[in-house]
C-alpha positions as a Markdown table, in Angstrom:
| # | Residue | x | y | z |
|---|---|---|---|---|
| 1 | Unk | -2.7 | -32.3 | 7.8 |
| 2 | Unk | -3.0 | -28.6 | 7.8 |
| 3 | Unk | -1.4 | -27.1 | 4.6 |
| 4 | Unk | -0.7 | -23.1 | 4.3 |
| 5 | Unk | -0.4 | -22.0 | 1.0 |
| 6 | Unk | 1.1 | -18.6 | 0.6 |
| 7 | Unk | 0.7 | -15.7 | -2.2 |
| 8 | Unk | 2.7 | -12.8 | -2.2 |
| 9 | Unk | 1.1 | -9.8 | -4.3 |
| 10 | Unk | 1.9 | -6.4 | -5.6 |
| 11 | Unk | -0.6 | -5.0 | -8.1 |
| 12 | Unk | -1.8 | -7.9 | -9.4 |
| 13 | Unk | -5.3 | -6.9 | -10.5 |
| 14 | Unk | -5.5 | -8.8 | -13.7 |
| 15 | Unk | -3.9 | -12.1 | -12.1 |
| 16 | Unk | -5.3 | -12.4 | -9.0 |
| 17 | Unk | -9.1 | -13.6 | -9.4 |
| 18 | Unk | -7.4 | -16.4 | -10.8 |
| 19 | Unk | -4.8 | -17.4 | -8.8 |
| 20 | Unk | -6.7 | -16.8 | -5.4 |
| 21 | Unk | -9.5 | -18.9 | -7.2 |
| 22 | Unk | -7.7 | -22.1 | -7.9 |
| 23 | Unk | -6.5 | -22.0 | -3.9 |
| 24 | Unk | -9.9 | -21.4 | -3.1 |
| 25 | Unk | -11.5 | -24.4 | -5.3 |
| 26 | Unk | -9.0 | -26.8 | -4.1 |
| 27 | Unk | -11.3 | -30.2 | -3.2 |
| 28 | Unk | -8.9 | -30.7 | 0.2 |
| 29 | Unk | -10.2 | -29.1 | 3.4 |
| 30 | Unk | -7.3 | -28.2 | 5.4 |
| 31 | Unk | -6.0 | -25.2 | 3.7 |
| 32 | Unk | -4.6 | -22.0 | 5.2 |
| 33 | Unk | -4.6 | -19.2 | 2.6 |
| 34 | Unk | -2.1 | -16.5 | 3.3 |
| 35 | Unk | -1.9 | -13.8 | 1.0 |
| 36 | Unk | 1.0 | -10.9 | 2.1 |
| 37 | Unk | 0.3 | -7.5 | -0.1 |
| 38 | Unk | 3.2 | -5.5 | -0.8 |
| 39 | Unk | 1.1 | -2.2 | -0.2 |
| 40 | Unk | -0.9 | -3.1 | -4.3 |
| 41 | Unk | -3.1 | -0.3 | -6.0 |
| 42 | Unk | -6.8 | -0.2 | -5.1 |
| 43 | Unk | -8.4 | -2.1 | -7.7 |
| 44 | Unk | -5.5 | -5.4 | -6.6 |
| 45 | Unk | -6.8 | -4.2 | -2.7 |
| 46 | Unk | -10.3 | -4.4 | -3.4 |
| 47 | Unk | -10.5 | -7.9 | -5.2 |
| 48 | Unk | -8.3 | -9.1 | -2.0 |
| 49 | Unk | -10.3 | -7.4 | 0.9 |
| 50 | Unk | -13.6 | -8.7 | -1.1 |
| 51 | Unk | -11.8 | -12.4 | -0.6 |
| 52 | Unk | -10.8 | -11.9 | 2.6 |
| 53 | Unk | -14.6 | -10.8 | 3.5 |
| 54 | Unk | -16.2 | -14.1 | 1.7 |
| 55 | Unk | -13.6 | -16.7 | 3.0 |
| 56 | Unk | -12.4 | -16.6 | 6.6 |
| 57 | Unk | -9.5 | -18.9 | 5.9 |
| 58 | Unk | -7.8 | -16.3 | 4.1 |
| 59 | Unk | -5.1 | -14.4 | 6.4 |
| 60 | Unk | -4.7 | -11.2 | 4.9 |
| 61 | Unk | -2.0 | -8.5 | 5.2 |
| 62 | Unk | -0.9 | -5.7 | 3.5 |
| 63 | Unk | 2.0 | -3.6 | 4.1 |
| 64 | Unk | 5.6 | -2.2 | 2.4 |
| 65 | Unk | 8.1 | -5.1 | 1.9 |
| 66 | Unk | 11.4 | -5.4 | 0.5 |
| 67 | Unk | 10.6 | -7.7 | -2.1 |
| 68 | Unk | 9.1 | -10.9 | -3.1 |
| 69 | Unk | 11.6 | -12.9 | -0.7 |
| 70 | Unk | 10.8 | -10.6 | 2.3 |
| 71 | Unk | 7.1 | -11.3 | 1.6 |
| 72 | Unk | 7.3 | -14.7 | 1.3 |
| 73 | Unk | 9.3 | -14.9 | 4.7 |
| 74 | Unk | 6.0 | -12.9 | 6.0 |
| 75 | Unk | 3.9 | -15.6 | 4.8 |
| 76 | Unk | 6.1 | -18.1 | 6.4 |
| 77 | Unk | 6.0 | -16.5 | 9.7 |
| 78 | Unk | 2.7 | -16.6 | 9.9 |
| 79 | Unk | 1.7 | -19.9 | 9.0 |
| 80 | Unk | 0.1 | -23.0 | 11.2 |
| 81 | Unk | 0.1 | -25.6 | 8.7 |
| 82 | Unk | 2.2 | -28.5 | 8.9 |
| 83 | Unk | 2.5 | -28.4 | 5.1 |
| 84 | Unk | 4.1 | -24.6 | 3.5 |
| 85 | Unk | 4.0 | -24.0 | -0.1 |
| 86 | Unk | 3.3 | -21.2 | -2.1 |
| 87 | Unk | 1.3 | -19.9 | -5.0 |
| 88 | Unk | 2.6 | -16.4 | -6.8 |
| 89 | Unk | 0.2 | -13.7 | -7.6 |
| 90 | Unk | 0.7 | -14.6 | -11.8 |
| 91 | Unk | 0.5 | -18.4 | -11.6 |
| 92 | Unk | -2.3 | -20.8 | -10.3 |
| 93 | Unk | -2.9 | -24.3 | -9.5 |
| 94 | Unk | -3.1 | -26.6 | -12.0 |
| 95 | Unk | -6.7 | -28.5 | -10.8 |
| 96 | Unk | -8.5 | -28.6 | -8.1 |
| 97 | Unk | -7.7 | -31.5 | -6.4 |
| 98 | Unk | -3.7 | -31.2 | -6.4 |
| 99 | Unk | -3.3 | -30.0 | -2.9 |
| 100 | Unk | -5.1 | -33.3 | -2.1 |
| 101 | Unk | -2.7 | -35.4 | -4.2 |
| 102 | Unk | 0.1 | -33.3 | -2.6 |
| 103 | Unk | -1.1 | -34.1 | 1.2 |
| 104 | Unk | -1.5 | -37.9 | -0.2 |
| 105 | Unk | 1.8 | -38.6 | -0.7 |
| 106 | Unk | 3.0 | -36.4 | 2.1 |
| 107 | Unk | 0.8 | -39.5 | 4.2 |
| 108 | Unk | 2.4 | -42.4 | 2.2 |
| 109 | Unk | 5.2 | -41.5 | 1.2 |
| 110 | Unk | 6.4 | -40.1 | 4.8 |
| 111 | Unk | 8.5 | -37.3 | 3.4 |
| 112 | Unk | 9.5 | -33.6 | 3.7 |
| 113 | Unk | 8.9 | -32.6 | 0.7 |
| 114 | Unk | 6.6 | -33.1 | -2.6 |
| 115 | Unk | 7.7 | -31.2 | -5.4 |
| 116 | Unk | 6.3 | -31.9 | -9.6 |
| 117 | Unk | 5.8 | -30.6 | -12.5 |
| 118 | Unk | 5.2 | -26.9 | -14.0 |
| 119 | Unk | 3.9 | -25.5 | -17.4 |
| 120 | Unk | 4.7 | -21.8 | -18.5 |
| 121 | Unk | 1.8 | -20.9 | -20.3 |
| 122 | Unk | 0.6 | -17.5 | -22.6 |
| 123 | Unk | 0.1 | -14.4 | -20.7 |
| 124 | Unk | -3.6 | -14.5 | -22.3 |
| 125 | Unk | -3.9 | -18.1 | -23.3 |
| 126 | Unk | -3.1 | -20.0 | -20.1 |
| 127 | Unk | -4.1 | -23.2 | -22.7 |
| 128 | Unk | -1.2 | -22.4 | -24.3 |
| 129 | Unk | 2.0 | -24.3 | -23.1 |
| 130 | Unk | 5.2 | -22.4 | -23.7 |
| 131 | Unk | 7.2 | -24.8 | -21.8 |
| 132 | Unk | 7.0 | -27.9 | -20.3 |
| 133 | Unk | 9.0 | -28.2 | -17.3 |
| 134 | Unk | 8.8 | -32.0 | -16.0 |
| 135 | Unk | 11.2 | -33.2 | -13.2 |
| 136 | Unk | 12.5 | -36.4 | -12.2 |
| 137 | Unk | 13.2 | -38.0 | -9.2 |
| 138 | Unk | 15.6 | -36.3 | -6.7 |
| 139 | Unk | 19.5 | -37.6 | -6.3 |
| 140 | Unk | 22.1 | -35.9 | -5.0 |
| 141 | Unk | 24.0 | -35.4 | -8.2 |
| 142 | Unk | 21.1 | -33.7 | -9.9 |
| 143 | Unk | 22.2 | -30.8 | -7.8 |
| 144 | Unk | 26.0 | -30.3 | -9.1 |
| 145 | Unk | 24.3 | -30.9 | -12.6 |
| 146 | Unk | 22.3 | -27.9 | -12.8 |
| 147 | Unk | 19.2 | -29.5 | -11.7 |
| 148 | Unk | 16.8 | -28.2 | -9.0 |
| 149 | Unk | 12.7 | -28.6 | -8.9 |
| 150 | Unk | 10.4 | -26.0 | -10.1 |
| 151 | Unk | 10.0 | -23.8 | -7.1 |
| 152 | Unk | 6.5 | -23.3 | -7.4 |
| 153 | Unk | 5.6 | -26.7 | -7.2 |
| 154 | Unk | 7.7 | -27.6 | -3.9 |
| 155 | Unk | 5.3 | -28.2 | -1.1 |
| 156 | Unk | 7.7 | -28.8 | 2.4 |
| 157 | Unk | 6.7 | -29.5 | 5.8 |
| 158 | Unk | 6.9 | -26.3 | 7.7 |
| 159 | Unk | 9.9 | -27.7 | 10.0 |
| 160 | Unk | 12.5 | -27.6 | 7.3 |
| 161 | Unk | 11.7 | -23.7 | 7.5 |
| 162 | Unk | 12.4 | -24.1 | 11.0 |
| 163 | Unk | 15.6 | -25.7 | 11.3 |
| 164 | Unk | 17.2 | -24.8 | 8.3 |
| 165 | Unk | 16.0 | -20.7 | 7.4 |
| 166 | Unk | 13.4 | -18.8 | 5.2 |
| 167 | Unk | 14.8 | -17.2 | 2.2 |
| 168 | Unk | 18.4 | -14.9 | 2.0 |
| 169 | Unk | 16.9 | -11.8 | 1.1 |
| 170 | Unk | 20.5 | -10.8 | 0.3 |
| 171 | Unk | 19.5 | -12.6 | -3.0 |
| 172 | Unk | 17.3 | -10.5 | -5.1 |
| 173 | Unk | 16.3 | -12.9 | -8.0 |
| 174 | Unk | 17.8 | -16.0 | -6.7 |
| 175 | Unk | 17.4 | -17.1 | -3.0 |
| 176 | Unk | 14.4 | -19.9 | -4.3 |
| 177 | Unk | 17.5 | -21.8 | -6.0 |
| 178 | Unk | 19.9 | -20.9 | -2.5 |
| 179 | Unk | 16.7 | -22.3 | -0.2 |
| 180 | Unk | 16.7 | -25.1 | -2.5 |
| 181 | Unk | 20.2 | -26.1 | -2.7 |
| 182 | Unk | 20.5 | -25.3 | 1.1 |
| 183 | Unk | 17.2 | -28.0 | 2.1 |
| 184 | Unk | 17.8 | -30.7 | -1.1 |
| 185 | Unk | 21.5 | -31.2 | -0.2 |
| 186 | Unk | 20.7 | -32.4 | 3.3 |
| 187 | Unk | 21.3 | -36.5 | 3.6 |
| 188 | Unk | 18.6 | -37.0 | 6.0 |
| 189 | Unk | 15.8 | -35.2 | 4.3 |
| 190 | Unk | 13.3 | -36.9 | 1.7 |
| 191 | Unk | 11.6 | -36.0 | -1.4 |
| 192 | Unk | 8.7 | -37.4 | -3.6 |
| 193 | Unk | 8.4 | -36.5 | -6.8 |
| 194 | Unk | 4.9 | -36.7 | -8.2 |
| 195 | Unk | 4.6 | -36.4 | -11.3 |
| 196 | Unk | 1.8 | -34.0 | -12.4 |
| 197 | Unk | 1.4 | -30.7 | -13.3 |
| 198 | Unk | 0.5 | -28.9 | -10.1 |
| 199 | Unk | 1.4 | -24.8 | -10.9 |
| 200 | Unk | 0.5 | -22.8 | -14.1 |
| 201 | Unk | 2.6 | -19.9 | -14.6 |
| 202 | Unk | 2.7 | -17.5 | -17.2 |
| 203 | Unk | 5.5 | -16.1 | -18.9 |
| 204 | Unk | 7.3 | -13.2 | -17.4 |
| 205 | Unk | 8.9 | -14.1 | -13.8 |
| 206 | Unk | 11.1 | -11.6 | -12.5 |
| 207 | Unk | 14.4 | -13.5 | -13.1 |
| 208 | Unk | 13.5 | -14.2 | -17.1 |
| 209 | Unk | 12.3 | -11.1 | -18.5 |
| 210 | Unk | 15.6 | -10.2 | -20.1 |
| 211 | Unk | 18.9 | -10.8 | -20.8 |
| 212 | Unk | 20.2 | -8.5 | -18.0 |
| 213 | Unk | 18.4 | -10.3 | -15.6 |
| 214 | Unk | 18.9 | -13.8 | -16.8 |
| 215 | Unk | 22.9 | -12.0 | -16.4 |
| 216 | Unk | 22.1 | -11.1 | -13.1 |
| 217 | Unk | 20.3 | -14.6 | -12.4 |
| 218 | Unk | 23.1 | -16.5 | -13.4 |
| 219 | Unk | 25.3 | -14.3 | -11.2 |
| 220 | Unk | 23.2 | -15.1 | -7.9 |
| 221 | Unk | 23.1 | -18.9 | -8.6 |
| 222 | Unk | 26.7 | -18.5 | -8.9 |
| 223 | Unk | 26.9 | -17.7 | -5.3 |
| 224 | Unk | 24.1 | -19.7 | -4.1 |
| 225 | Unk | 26.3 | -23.0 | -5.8 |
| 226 | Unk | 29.4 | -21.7 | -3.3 |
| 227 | Unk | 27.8 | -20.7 | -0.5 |
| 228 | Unk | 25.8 | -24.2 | -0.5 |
| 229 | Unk | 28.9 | -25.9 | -2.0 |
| 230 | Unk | 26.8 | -28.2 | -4.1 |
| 231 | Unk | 28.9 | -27.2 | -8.0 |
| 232 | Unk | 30.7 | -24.7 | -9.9 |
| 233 | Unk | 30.3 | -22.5 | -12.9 |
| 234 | Unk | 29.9 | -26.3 | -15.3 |
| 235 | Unk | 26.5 | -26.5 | -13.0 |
| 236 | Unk | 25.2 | -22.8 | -14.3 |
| 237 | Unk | 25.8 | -24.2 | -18.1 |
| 238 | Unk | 24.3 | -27.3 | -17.4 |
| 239 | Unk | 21.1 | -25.5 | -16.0 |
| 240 | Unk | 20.7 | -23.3 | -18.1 |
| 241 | Unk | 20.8 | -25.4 | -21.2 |
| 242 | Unk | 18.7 | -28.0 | -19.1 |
| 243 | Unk | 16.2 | -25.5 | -19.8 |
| 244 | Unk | 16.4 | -25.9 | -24.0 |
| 245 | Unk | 14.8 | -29.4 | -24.1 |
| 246 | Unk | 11.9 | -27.5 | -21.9 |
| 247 | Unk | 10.4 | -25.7 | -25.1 |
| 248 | Unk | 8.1 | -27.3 | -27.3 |
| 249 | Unk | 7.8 | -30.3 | -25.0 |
């Protein structure tokens, strides 16, 4: 199985060695690397062309976009694999042979999706764990109680993107957690959880950096509950204080 792995970057020139490098390490073959620049600084453009030039699996582009979703959608467009899942320009795979676990169960397990588990690590310490986000299987209910899988970690077979959408671009902070709702609350799809740690992300994602934005993220999941019809504003409290137990785990 062909899997395209997608990064979508803007100025990431102290991030970006390492994420590219753990897609690039990865023990499994079949990898499509798509990386969609946003239109970066030189120094993020030159580490990316010099990639690009040394690895001729990499599909590079780089051009203005109207935000991560947009470029993610890019990404999507473009890719061959039968497997879609995406590494941002800040986080990085957790070892290299996790894409090979990931395609594993995608052949046994004769699913749609793989999702697993996260750690948020230091900025300059990526050994140190700030939390510890470990999932569970999937039930419907999980849904209407504020869960949902990291986003990072989910790994879907590139139909679902076909016959269900890419990402509302309409959301600005939230339209991983509307795709989610919108794909997990389907009855005749399938999910694996496997539980490992498959993306390292350090601290600082667009939708936690303050308390306007976790505001403003609470806002768009809001909508994304009523528009997928999967809760109501109990599910935003019960997410968000799903995310307590997370620290120090």
């Amino acid at each position: 199985m062909k899997v395209s792995i997608i990064t979508a970057v803007y100025n990431s020139e102290k991030t970006i060695d390492t994420c590219m490098n753990s897609v690039l390490n990865q023990t499994y073959p079949n990898i499509e690397y798509i990386i969609v620049d946003g239109g970066s600084n030189a120094e993020t453009l030159s580490k990316l062309n010099a990639a690009a030039e040394k690895f001729p699996h990499i599909k590079l582009s780089s051009e203005s976009d109207n935000g991560i979703y947009d470029a993610l959608n890019k990404g999507i467009a473009k890719a061959t694999g039968e497997i879609i899942g995406f590494v941002h320009s800040d986080d990085f795979l957790a070892e290299a042979t996790i894409i090979a676990s990931i395609v594993e169960a995608f052949e046994t397990k004769e699913v749609d999706g793989v999702y697993g588990d996260l750690h948020y690590v230091a900025l300059e310490n990526t050994d140190k764990i700030i939390r510890n986000w470990v999932s569970q299987p999937f039930s419907y209910k999980l849904l209407k109680d504020g869960w949902m899988p990291a986003h990072p970690t989910l790994y879907l077979k590139k139909s679902l993107y076909d016959d269900y959408g890419m990402f509302d671009v309409n959301f600005k902070i939230a339209a991983d957690y509307d795709f989610i709702l919108r794909i997990f609350k389907q009855t005749n799809l399938n999910f694996f959880y496997l539980p490992k740690t498959i993306v390292k992300m350090r601290v600082g994602g667009a939708s936690n950096r303050s308390l306007k934005n976790i505001f403003q993220k609470s806002k768009e999941d809001y909508r994304a509950i009523k528009a997928n019809q999967t809760g109501n504003w109990w599910t935003i409290l019960l997410k968000n204080v799903s995310k307590i137990k997370q620290f120090g785990a």
